[in-house]
N, C-alpha and C positions, 0 to 999 in steps of 0.2 A: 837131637839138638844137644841132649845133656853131654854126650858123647862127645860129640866136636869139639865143646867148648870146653872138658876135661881134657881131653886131648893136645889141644892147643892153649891149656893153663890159663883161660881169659878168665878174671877176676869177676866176682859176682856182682857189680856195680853194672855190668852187661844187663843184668836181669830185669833190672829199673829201666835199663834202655827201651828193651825189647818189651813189656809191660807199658810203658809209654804210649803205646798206638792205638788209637782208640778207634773201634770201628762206627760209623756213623758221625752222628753232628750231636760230639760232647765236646763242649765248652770248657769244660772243668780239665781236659788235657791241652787248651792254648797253649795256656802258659810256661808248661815246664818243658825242659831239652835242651836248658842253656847248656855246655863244655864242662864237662867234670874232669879235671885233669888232676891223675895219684902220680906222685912219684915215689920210686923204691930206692931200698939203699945200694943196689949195684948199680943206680946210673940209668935204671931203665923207666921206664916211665907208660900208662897207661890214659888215652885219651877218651871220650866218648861224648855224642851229642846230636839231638834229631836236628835234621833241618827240612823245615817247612818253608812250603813252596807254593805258586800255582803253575796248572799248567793246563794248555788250550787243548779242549778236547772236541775234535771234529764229529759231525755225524748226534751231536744230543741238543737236548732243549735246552738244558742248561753249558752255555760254551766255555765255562773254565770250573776246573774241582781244585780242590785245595788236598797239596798230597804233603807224604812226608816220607822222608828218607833218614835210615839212622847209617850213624858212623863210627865204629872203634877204629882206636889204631896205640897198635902196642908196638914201641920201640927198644931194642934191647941196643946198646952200643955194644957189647964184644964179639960181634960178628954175626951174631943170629941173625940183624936184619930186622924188616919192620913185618907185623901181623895188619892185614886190613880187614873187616867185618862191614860187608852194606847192605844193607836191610832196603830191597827196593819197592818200591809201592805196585811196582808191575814188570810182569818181564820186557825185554830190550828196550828200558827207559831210553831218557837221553844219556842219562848219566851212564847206565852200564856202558852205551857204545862207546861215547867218549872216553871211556876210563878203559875199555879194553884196543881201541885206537892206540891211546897214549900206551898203553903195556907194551902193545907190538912194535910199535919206534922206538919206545924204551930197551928192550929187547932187542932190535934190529941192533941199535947203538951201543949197546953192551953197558947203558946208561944208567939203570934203572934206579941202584943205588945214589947216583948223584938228582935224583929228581925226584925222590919220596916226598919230597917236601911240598912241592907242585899240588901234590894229591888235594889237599883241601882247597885250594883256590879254586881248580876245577871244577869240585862239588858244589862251590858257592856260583862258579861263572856260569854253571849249566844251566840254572833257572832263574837268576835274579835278574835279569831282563824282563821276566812277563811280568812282576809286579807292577808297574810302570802305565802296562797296557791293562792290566787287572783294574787298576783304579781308575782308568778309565775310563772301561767299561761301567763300572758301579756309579759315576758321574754321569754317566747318560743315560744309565736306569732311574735316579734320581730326575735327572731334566723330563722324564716323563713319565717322572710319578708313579713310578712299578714298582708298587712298595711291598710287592708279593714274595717273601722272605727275607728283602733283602737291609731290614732291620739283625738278620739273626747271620747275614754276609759279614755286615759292617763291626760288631762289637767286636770279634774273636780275633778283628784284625790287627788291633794294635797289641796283643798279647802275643802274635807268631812273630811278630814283628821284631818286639822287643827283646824277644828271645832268640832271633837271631842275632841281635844289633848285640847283644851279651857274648855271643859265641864268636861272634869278628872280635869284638876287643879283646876276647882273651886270649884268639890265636893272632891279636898282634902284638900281645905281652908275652905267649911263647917263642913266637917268630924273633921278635926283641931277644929275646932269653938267649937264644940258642946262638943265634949269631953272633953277640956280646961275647960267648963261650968261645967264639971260632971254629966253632960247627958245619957253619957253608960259608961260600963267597961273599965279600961284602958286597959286589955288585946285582947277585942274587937278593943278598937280602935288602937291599935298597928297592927292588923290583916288586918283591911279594908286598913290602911292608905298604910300602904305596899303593898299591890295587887292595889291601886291604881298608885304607884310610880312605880311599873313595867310594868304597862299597858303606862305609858306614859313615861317610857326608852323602851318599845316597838313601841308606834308612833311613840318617834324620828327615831330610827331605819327606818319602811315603808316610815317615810319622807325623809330620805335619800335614801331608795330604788326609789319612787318613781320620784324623779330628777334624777336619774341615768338614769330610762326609758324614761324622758322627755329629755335629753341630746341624749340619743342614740338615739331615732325615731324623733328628727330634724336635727342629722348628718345623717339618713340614708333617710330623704327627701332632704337635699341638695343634696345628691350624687347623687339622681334622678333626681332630676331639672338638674346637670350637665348633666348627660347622658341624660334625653330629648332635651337639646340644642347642645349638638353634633348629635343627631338624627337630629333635625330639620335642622343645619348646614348640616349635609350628603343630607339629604334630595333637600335643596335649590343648592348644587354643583349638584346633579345629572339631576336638572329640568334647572337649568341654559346651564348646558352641551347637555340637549337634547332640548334648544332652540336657542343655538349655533350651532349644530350640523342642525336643520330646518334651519336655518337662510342661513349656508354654502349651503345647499340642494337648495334654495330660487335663492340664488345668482348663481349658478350652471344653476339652469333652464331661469334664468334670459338671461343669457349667451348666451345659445342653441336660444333661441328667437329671442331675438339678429342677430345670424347669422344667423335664416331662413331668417327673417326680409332683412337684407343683401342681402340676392342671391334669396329674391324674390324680391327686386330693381332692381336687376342687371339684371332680365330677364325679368322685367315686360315692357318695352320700346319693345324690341323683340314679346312678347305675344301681348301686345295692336295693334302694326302693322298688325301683323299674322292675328289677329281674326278682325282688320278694313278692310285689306283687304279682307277678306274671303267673307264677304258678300258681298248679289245679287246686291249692287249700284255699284259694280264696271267690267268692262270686259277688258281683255286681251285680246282676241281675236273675231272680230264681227263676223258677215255672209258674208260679204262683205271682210272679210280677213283682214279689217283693224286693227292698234295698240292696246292702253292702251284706254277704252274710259267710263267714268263717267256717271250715271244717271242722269237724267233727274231731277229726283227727290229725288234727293239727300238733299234737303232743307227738306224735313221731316225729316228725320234724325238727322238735326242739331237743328229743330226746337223743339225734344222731347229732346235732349240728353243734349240740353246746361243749361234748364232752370232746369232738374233734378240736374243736378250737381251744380247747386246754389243753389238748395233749400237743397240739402244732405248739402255742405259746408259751407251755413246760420245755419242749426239744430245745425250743430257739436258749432260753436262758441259759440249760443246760448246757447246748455246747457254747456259747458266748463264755461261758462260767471258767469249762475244762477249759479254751484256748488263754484265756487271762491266766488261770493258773500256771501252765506250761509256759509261758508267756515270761513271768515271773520265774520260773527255774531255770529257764535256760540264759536269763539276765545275772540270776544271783551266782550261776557255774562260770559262765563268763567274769564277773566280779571275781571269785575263788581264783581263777587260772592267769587273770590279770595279777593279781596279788603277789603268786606263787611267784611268779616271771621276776616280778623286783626285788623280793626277797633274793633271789638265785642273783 
């Protein structure tokens, strides 16, 4: 490439061209590609400028891409002739065939020199027609709501836009230029200059359409966002209601508890005696016929049973004790880290 372009002396402002093209979906190169037009002091002069396009692609899911085509054109007046450079987005575009069409009649007619001029209106007439049917389509993606990218369709479109509508005005300030000069035919330039002025009462036009679509798919994402916070709001009443609804359930069994808790107090005093009396330390009746009469060894009993019941009613305190303690630090670390948060 360095080669070529040494070769054929094009000027590095090319470079910015050809860097221009951004492979994928960057936003950040919409915008730029309007006409940089240098001129030198022999009279010659140096053109370049992308132009963005759509165009219908048969056979995918998604039926239009957005492409771009770049353009030098270096013209020398003392007989050199003009250089053209096209950068095309794919082989045997539209653009290439038409442009090799027009070479060979160019050619045939020993013309080619009297219709250099032609060259850019070409480029511009090859695809500015699908715009038209591009927003069309995005208008009927819209009427049914297929809002599945095509928020990230609709912004980049008035930056291609305007950047072409930049690059018609200033090749009809050139076109102006040159014919003012007595450059070409005035009925030539009367022809170009008009099919330029309609191409950019046509931009304005898609620029208007295409704020229309930028207005309606951010009214029709508000609407969304409204109805996603009534969902979330319905959502948060029905989780609320079914942790009111545990909570009563909670409180209910709390209740029931509660009153076994109750009536087994109330009988445990009765049970305790029952089942104290019951055992073998005690007799109602001897052999001897005598009364109510105690064992002997009755001191085991007390001597197992008293020190168990401290040691159960030590445990309990104990850990009641550790949990309040832990209980309390992990309040006061929470306090410290609350703290730290506002300070920061």
């Amino acid at each position: 490439m360095n080669s070529i372009l040494t070769h054929h002396n094009v000027g590095s402002q090319f470079l910015d061209l050809l860097l221009s093209f951004a492979g994928g979906k960057k936003e950040s190169e919409a915008g730029p590609g309007s006409m940089i037009l240098k001129h030198h002091p022999d009279g010659s002069y140096e053109m370049q400028y992308r132009y963005s396009y759509v165009e219908e692609v048969a056979g995918s899911s998604n039926p239009w891409a957005i492409r771009q085509t770049g353009i030098y054109h270096r013209y020398v007046p003392n007989g050199l002739g003009n250089l053209w450079i096209f950068l095309h987005p794919r082989q045997n575009s539209t653009l290439q065939k038409r442009l090799e069409d027009a070479a060979l009649v160019w050619e045939q007619t020993k013309s080619s020199r009297k219709h250099w001029e032609d060259v850019h209106v070409l480029v511009l007439s090859s695809y500015f027609g699908d715009w038209r049917w591009y927003l069309r389509s995005l208008s009927a993606e819209i009427e049914r709501i297929d809002l599945h990218n095509l928020q990230d369709k609709v912004l980049p479109l008035s930056l291609r836009l305007r950047s072409t509508l930049s690059t018609i005005l200033s090749l009809k300030t050139y076109y102006e230029a040159i014919f003012n000069n007595g450059c070409s035919e005035k009925q030539k330039a009367v022809e170009i200059v008009d099919e330029l002025h309609a191409y950019d009462v046509f931009l304005n036009g898609h620029l208007s359409s295409v704020a229309l679509l930028e207005k309606r798919v951010q009214e029709i994402l508000n609407l969304l966002r409204v109805a996603l916070n009534l969902k979330n709001q319905a959502t948060t009443v029905t989780i609320n209601r079914g942790i009111w609804n545990l909570t009563k359930d909670t409180v209910d069994d709390s209740a029931t508890v509660r009153l076994v808790t109750i009536v087994t107090l109330i009988y445990l005093p009765a049970s305790f005696v029952a089942s104290f009396l019951g055992m073998n330390l005690f007799s109602f009746q001897t052999a001897e016929g005598a009364g109510f009469q105690i064992s002997g060894k009755f001191w085991i009993f007390a001597l197992l049973a008293v020190p168990l019941t401290l040691i159960t009613v030590g445990l309990w305190i104990f850990m009641s004790r550790k949990r309040k303690r832990q209980r309390k630090h992990e309040q006061g670390m929470q306090a410290l880290a609350g703290g730290g948060r506002q300070e920061v």
